[in-house]
C-alpha positions as MATLAB code, in Angstrom:
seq = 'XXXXXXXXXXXXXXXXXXXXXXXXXXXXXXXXXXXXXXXXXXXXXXXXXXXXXXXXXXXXXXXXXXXXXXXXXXXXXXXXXXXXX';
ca = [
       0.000    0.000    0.000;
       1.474    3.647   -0.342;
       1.635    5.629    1.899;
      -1.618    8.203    2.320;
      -1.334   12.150    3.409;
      -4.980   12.000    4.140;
      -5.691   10.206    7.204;
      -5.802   12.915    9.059;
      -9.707   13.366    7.302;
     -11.293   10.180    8.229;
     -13.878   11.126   10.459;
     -16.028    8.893   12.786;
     -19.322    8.564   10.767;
     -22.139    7.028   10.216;
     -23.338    5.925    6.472;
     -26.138    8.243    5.072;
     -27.726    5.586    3.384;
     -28.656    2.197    3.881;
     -30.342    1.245    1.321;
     -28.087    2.213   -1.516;
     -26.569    4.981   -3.404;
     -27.866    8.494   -1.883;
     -27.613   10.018   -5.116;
     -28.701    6.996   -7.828;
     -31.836    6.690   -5.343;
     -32.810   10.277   -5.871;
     -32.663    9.675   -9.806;
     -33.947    6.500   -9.896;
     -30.861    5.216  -11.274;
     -28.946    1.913  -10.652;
     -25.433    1.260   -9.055;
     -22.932   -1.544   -9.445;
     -20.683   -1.475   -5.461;
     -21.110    1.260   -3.139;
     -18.696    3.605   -1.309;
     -19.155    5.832    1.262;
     -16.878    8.696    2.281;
     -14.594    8.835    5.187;
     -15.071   12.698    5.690;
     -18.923   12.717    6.008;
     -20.615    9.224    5.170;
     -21.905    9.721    2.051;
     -22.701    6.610    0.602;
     -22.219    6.567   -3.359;
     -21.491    4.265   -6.280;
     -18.677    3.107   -7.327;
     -16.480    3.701  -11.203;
     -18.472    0.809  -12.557;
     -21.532    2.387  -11.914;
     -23.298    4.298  -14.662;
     -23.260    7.926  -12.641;
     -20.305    7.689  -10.435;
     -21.103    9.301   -7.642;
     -18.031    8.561   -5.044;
     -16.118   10.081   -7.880;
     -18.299   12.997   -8.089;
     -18.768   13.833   -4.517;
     -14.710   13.604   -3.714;
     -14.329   15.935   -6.508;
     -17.140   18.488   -5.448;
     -16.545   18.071   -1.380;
     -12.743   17.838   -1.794;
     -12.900   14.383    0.476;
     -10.072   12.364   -0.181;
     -11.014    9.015    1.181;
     -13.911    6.431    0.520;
     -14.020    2.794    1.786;
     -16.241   -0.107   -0.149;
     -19.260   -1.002    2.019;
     -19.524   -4.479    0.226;
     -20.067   -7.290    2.218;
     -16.571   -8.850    2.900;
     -14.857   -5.807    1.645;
     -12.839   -3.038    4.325;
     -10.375   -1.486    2.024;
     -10.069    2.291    1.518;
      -9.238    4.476   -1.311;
      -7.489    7.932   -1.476;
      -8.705    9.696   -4.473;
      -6.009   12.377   -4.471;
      -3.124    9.821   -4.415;
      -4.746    7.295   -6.088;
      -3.528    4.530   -3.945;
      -5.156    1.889   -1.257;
      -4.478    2.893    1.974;
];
């Protein structure tokens, strides 16, 4: 894993959502794996997923760091230094 300047942003929080992607369930859309944000708890879909939205809401909120929230899954992602951490 590399190493991660971000860290220091993971909050304690709770997911937004538990029954999907906040944003794909306000369009009606569909999502592929879900995310949710380290920073606030925004839970969005993943790059597979048709809109995005983890992508999106890093790049609009300027939070770094998203873990999966797949069953079985507890790795994180930092979107500024592209890397696992």
């Amino acid at each position: 894993m590399t190493t991660c300047g971000h860290l220091d942003q993971v909050q304690d929080v709770t997911a937004d959502s538990a029954e999907g992607c906040t944003d794909c369930l306000a369009i009606g859309s569909r999502w592929v794996h879900l995310r949710m944000c380290l920073s606030c708890g925004h839970v969005a879909c993943c790059d597979s997923s048709p809109n995005r939205h983890a992508t999106a809401h890093s790049g609009a909120s300027g939070h770094p760091l998203i873990r999966s929230v797949e069953p079985g899954e507890s790795w994180r992602w930092c979107y500024v230094d592209q890397a696992l951490v």
